[in-house]
KOLZA-8865 format. One record per atom (N, C-alpha, C): residue in three letters; atom name; residue number from 1; x, y, z. Coordinates in steps of 0.02 Angstrom, whole numbers, plus 50000, padded with zeros to 5 digits. Atoms other than C-alpha are relative to their C-alpha. Example, Ala and Ser with C-alpha at 12.3 -4.5 7.8 and 13.67 -1.06 7.14 Angstrom:
BEGIN
+------+------+------+-------+-------+-------+
| resn | name | resi |     u |     v |     w |
+------+------+------+-------+-------+-------+
|  ALA |    N |    1 | 50045 | 49941 | 50000 |
|  ALA |   CA |    1 | 50615 | 49775 | 50390 |
|  ALA |    C |    1 | 50045 | 50060 | 50000 |
|  SER |    N |    2 | 49958 | 49941 | 49997 |
|  SER |   CA |    2 | 50684 | 49947 | 50357 |
|  SER |    C |    2 | 49961 | 50055 | 50037 |
+------+------+------+-------+-------+-------+
! end
This chain:
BEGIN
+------+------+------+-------+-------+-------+
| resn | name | resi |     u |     v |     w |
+------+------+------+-------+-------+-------+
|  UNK |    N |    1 | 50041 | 49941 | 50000 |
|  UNK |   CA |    1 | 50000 | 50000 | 50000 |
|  UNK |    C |    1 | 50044 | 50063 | 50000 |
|  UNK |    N |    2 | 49947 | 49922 | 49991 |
|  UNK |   CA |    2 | 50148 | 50127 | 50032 |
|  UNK |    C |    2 | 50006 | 50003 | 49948 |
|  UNK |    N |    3 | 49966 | 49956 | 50051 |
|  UNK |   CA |    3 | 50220 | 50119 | 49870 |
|  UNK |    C |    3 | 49927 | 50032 | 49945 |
|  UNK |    N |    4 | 50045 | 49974 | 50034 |
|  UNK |   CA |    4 | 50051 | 50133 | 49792 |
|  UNK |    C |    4 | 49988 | 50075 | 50022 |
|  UNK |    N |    5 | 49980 | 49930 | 49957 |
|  UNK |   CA |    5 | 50021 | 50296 | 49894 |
|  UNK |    C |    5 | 50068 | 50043 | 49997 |
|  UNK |    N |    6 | 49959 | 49961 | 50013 |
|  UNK |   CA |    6 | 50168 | 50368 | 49856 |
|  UNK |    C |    6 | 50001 | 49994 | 49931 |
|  UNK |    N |    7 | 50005 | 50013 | 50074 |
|  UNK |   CA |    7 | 50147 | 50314 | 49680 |
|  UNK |    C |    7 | 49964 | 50073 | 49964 |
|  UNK |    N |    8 | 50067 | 49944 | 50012 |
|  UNK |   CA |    8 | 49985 | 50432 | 49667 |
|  UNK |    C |    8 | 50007 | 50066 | 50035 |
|  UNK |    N |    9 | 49976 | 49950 | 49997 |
|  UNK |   CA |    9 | 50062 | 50558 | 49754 |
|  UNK |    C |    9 | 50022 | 50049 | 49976 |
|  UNK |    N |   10 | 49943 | 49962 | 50050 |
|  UNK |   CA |   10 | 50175 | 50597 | 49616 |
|  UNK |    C |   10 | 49950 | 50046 | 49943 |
|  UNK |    N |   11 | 50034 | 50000 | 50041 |
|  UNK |   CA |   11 | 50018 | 50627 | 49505 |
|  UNK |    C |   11 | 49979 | 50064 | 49998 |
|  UNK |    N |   12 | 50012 | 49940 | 49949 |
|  UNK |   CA |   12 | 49992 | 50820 | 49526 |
|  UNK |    C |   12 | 49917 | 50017 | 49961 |
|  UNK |    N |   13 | 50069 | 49975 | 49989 |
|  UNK |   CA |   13 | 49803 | 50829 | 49444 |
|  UNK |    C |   13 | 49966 | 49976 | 50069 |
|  UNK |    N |   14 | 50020 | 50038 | 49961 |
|  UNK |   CA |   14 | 49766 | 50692 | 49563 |
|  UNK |    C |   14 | 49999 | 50064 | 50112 |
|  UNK |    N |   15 | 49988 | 49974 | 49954 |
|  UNK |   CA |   15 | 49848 | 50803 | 49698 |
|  UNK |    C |   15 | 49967 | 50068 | 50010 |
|  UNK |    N |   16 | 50024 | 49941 | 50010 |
|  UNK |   CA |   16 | 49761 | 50948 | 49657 |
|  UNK |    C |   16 | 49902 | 49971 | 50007 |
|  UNK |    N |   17 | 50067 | 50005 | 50002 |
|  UNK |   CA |   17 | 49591 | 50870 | 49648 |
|  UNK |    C |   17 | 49987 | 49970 | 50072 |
|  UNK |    N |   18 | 49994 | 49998 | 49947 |
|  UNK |   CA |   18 | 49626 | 50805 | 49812 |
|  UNK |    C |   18 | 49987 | 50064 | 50063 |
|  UNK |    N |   19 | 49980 | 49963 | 49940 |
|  UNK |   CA |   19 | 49672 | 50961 | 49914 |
|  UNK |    C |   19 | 49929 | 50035 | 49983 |
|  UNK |    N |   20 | 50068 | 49987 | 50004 |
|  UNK |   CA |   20 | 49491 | 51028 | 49821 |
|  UNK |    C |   20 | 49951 | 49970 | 50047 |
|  UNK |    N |   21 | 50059 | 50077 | 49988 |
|  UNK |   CA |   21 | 49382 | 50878 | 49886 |
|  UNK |    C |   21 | 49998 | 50033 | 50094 |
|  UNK |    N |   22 | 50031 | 49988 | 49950 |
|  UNK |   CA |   22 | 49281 | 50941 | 50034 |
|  UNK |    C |   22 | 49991 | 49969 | 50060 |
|  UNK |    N |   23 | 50021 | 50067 | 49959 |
|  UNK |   CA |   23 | 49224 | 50777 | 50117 |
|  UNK |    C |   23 | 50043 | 49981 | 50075 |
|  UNK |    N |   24 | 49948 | 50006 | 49918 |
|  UNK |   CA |   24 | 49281 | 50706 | 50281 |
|  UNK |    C |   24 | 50000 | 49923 | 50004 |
|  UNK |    N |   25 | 49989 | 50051 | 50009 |
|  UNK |   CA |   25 | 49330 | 50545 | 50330 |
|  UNK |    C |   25 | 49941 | 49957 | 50040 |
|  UNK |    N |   26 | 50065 | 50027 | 49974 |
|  UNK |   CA |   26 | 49151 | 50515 | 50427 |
|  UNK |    C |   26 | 49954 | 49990 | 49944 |
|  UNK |    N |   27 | 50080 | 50005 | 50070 |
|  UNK |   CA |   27 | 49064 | 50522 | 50236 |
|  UNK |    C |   27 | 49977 | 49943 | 50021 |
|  UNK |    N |   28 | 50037 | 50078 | 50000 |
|  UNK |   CA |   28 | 48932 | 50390 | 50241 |
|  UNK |    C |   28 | 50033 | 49951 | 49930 |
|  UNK |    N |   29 | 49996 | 50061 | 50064 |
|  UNK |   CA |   29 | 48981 | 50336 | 50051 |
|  UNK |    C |   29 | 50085 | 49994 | 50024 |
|  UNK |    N |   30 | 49931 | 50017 | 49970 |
|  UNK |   CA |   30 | 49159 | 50248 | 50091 |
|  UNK |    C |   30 | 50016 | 50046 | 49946 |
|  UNK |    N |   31 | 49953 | 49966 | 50053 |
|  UNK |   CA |   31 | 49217 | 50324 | 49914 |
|  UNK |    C |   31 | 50056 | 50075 | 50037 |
|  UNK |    N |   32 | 49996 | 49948 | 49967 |
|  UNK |   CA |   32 | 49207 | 50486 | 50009 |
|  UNK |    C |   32 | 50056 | 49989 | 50048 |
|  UNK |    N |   33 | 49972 | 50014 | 49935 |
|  UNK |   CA |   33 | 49297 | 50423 | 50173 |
|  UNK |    C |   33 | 50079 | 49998 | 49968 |
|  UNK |    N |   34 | 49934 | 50044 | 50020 |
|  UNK |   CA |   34 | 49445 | 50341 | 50062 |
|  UNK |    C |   34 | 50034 | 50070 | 49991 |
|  UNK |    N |   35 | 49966 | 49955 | 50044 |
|  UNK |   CA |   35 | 49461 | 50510 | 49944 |
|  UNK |    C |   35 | 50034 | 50057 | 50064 |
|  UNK |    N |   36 | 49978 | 49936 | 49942 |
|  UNK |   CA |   36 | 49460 | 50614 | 50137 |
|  UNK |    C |   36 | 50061 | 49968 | 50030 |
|  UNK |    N |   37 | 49934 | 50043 | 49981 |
|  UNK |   CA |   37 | 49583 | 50503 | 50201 |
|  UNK |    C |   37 | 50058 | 49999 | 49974 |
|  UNK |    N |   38 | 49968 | 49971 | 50025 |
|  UNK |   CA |   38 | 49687 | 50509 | 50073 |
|  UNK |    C |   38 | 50036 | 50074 | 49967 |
|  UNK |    N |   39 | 50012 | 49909 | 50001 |
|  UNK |   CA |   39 | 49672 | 50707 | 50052 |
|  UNK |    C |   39 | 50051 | 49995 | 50065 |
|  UNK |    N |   40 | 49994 | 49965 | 49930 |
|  UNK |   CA |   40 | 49723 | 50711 | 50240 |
|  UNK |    C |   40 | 50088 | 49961 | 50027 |
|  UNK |    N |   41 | 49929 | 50027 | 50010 |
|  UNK |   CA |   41 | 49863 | 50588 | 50217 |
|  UNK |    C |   41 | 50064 | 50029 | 49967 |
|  UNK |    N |   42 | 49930 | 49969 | 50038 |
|  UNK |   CA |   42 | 49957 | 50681 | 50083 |
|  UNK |    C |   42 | 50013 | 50072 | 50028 |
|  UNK |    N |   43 | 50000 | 49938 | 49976 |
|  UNK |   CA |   43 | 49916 | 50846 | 50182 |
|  UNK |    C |   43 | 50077 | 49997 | 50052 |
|  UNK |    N |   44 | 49941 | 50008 | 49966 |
|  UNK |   CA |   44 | 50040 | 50767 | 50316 |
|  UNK |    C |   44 | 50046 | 49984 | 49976 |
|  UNK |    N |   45 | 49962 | 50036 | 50041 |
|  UNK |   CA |   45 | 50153 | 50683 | 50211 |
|  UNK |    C |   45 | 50040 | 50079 | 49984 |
|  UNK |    N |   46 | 49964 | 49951 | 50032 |
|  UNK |   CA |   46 | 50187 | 50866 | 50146 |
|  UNK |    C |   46 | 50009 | 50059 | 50045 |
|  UNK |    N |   47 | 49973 | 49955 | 49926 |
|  UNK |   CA |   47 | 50216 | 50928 | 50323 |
|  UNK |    C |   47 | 50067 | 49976 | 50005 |
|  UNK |    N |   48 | 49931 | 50011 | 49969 |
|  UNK |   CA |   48 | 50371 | 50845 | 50320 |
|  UNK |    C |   48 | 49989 | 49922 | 50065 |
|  UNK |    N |   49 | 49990 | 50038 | 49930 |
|  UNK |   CA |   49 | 50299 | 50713 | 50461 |
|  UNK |    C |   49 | 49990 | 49933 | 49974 |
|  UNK |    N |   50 | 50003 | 50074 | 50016 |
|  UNK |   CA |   50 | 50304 | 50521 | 50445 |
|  UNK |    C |   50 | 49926 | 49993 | 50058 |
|  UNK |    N |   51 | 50058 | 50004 | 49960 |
|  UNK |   CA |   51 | 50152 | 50450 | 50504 |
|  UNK |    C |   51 | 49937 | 49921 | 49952 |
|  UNK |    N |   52 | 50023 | 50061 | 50035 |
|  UNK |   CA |   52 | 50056 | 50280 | 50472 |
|  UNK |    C |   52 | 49938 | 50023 | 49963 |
|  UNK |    N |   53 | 50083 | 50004 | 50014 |
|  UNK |   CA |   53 | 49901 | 50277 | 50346 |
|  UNK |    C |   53 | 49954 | 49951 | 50045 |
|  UNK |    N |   54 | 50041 | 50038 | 49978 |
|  UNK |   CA |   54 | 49799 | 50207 | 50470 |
|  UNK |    C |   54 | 49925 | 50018 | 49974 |
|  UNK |    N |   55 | 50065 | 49992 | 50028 |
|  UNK |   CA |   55 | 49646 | 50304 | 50442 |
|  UNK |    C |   55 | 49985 | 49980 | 49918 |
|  UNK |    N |   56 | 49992 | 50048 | 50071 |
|  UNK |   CA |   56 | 49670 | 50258 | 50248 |
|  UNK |    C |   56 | 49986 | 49946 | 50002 |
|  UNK |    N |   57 | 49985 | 50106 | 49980 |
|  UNK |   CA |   57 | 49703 | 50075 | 50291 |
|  UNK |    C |   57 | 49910 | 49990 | 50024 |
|  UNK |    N |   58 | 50081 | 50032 | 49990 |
|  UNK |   CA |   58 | 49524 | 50079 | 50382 |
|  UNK |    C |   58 | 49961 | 50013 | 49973 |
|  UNK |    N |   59 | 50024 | 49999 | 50045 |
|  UNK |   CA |   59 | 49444 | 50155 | 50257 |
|  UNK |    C |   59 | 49993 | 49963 | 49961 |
|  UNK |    N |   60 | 50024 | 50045 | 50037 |
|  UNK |   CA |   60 | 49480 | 50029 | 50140 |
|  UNK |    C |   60 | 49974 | 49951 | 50030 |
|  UNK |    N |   61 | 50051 | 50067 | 49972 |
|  UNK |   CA |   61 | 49435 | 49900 | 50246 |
|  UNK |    C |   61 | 49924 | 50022 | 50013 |
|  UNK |    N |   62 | 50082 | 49975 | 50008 |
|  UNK |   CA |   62 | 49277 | 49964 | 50266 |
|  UNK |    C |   62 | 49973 | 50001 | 49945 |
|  UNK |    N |   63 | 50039 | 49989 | 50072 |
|  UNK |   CA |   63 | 49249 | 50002 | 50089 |
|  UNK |    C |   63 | 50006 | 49919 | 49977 |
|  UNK |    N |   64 | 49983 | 50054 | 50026 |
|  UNK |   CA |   64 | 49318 | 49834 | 50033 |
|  UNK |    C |   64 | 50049 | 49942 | 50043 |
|  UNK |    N |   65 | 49978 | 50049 | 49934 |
|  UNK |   CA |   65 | 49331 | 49694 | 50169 |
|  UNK |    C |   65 | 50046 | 49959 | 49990 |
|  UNK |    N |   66 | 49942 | 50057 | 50016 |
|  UNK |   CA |   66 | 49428 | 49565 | 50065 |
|  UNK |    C |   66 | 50077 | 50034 | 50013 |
|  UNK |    N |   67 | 49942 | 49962 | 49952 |
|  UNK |   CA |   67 | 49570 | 49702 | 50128 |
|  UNK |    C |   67 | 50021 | 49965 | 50074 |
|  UNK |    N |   68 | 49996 | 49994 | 49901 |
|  UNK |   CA |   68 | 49542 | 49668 | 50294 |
|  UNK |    C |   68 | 50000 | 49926 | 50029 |
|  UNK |    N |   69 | 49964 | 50052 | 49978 |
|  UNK |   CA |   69 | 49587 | 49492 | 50283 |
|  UNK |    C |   69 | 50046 | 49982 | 50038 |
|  UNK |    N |   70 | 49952 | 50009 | 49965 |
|  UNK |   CA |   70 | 49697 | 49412 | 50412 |
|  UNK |    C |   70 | 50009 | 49906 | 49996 |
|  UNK |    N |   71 | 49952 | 50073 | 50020 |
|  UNK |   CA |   71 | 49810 | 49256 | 50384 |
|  UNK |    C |   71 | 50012 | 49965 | 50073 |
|  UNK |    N |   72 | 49959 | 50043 | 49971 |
|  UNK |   CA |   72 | 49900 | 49129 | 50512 |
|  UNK |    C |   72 | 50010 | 50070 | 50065 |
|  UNK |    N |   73 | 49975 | 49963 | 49951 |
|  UNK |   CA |   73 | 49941 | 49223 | 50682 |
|  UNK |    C |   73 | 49963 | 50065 | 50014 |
|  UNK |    N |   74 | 50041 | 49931 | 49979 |
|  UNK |   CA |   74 | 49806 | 49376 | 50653 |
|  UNK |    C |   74 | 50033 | 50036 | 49954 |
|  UNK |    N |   75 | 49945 | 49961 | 50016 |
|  UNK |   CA |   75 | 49932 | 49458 | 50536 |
|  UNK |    C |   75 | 49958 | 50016 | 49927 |
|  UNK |    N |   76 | 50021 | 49979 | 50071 |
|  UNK |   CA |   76 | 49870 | 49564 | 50385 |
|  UNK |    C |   76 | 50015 | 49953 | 49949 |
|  UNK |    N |   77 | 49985 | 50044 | 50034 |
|  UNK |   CA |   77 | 49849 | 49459 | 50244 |
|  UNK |    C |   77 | 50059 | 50043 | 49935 |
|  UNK |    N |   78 | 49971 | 49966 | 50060 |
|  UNK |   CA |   78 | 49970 | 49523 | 50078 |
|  UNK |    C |   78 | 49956 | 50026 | 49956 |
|  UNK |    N |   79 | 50047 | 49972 | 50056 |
|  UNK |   CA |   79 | 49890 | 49634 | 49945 |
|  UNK |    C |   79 | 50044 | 50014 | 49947 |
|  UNK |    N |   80 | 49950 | 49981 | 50048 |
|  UNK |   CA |   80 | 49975 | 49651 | 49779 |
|  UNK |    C |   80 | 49936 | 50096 | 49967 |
|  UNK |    N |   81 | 50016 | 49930 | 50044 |
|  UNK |   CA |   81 | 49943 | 49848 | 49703 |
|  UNK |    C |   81 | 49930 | 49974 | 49947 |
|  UNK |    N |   82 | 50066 | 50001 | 50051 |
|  UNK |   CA |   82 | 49823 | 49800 | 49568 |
|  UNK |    C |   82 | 49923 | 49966 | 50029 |
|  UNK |    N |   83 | 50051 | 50040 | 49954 |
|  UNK |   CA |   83 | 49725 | 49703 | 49668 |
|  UNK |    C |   83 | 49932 | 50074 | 50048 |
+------+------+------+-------+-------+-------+
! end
């Protein structure tokens, strides 16, 4: 998920249609939640501060559960990018 996220970072309409986008990460439609999440992620990211996507991360799981799989020991399952 990091390098994807930093992938789309690089993208500057993407980044620009981002820092537009109103929404919050309580939207009812997940779309909403993911796009605020991610908005709020690259906001820090471009503070200079390290900092986990968690809220991201639960967003997708929320939006799309087969995310939120867990393997052997409780441990996030793997996700490949395209996926």
């Amino acid at each position: 998920m990091n390098a994807t996220v930093q992938c789309l970072k690089s993208i500057p309409p993407l980044a620009d249609g981002l820092k537009a986008f109103k929404g919050g990460v309580a939207d009812s439609e997940s779309s909403g939640a993911i796009t605020a999440a991610l908005r709020d992620l690259y906001n820090t990211m471009d503070k200079g501060v390290g900092l986990p996507p968690l809220i991201l991360l639960q967003a997708m799981h929320n939006a799309f559960p087969q995310f939120a799989e867990r393997g052997e020991g409780g441990v996030w399952m793997q996700q490949d990018a395209h996926e």
